[in-house]
N, C-alpha and C positions, 0 to 999 in steps of 0.2 A: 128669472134672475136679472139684477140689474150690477152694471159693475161702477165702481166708486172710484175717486184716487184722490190720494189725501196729498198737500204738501207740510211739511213739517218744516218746523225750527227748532232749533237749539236751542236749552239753557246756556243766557251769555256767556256763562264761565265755563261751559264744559269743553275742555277740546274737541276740536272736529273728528280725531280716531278713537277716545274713548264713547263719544256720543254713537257713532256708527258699530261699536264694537256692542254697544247696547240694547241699541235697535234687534241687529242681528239675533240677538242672543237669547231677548225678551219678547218681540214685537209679537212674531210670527204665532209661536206658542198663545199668547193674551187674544190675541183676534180669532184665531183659530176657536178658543172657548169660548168665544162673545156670538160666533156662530156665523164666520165667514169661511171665502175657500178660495183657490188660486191665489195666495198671496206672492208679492213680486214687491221687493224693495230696493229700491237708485240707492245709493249713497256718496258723499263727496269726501271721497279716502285719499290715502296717499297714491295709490293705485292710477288716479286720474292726474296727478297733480303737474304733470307736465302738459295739460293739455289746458292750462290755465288763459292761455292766449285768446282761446275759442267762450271764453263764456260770455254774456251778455247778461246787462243787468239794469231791471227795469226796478223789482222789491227792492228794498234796504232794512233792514238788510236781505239779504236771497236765501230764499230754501236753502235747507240743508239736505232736506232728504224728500221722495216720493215715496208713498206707498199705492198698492196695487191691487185692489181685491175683489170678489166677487160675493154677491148675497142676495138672501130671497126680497127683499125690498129694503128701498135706503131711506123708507118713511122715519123722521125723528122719532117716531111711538116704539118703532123698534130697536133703534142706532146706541141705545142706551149705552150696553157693556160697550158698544165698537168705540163709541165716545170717550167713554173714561179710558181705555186701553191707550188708545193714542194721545190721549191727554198726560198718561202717565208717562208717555214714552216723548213727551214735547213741553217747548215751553205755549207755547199754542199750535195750532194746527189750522186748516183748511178745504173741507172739501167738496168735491162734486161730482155730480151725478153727469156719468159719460153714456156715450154709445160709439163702441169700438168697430174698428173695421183694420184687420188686418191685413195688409197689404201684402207687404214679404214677411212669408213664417222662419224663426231659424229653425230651419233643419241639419244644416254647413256644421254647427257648433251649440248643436239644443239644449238646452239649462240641465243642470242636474239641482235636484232638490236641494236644498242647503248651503251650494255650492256657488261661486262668484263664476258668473257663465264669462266664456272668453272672451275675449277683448275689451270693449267697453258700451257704453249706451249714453249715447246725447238726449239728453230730455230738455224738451223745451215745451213752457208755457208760451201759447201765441194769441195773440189778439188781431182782430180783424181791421182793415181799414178802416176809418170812422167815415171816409166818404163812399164807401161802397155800403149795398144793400147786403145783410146777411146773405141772402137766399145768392148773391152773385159773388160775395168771396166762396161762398162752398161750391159755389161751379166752377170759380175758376182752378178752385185749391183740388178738387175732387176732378176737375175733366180736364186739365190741364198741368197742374204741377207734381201730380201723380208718378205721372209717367216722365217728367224731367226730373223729381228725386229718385227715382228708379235710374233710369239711361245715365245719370252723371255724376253716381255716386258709389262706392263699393259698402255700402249698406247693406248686411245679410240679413238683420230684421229690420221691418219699417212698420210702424206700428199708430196710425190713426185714432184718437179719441177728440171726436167733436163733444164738445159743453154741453149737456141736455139744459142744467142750471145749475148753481152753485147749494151748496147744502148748512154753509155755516156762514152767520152775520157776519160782514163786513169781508168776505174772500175775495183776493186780486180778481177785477173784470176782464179774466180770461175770457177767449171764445175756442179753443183747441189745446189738449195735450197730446204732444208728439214723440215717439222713443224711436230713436234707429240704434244699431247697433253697429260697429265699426271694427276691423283690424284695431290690434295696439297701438302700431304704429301711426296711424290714421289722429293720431290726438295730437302730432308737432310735426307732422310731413304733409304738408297740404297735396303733395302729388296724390299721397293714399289715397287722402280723404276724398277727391276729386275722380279716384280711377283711371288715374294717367301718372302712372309711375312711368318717368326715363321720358314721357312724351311732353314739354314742356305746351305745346303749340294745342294741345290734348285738354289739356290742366287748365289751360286761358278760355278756352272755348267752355269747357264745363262750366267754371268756376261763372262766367258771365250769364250762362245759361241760366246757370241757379241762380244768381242774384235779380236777373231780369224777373224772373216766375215771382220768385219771393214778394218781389214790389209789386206785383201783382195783386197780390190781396193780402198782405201782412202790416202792420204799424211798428214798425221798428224799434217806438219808442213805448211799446209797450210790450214785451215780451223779455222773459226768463229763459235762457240759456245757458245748460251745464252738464261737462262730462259727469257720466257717474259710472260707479260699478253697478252692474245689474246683477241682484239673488232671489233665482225662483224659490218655491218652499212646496212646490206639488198640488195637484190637483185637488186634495185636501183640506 
């Protein structure tokens, strides 16, 4: 099995809650026939929209939405129906061939099928420094920053996808898709999001901690950042 994740865009004119209201409603069922399984879709709802301060934006315009799936090969010979389904459900699309490693499973707050799982999920496309060597941003990102987004963050899921390669002509030159998932309140209270609620001196030390690691092996100016809601759709 290899697992995919597509990022979408909107039809310019469609509003941002009818378009996710669509996805929702259409996406999962259409892929599901086309003959995938674990589907999981971000979307940018009203639900996140106080958490606006936190996104970063590299596309222009930016995703609107992730999708999340699983299938017996993501060879183009086979991708036909998964193509057109997401094509129907986008004004274009993008995707790539991952290899997932999950770090923190939610267990705290575990999806229900159909259901917007609690709180929220940061999804972020990330790109590698252009003056580090591949094989050393994934050491440092994998034997290093690991365990500093663990230690300094109240993250219940953390969810690793390294780029095996991209799957469709011209997709943003990512190098990682990352999802954590966050308290609610975590989207406009930086103590949350940090795990130093009430400990200012707690908050400053984190907060440095992670920006240090980040610049470690990350380009700043290329990378996609966005709260979303996250909806599992089951093993299925």
């Amino acid at each position: 099995m290899e697992k995919v994740i597509a990022a979408l865009w909107a039809p310019a004119d469609e509003p941002a809650a009818d378009y996710a209201e669509r996805l929702l409603r259409g996406l999962p069922g259409a892929l599901r026939d086309a003959g995938v399984s674990r589907v999981r879709i971000n979307v940018r709802d009203a639900d996140v929209a106080a958490g606006a301060a936190l996104v970063q934006a590299w596309q222009a315009p930016q995703q609107d939405a992730i999708v999340q799936f699983w299938l017996p090969s993501a060879n183009a010979r086979f991708r036909g129906d998964i193509d057109a389904a997401l094509a129907a459900h986008s004004a274009h699309f993008a995707l790539y061939l991952v290899a997932e490693s999950t770090i923190i499973a939610n267990t705290d707050h575990a999806p229900q099928p159909g259901q917007r799982t609690w709180g929220w999920s940061q999804a972020s496309f990330i790109t590698f420094r252009p003056d580090m060597a591949r094989a050393a941003a994934i050491d440092h990102w994998h034997g290093h920053h690991t365990r500093v987004a663990i230690e300094t963050q109240s993250n219940f899921e953390y969810v690793q996808n390294l780029i095996v390669r991209p799957l469709t002509a011209g997709a943003p030159a990512y190098d990682a898709f990352v999802e954590e998932c966050f308290p609610a309140t975590a989207l406009d209270q930086p103590q949350v999001f940090f795990d130093a609620v009430g400990n200012q001196p707690k908050f400053e030390a984190n907060l440095a901690t992670m920006m240090d690691s980040c610049a470690g092996f990350i380009d700043f100016a290329r990378v996609d950042v966005m709260p979303t809601s996250q909806y599992d759709f089951g093993a299925a």
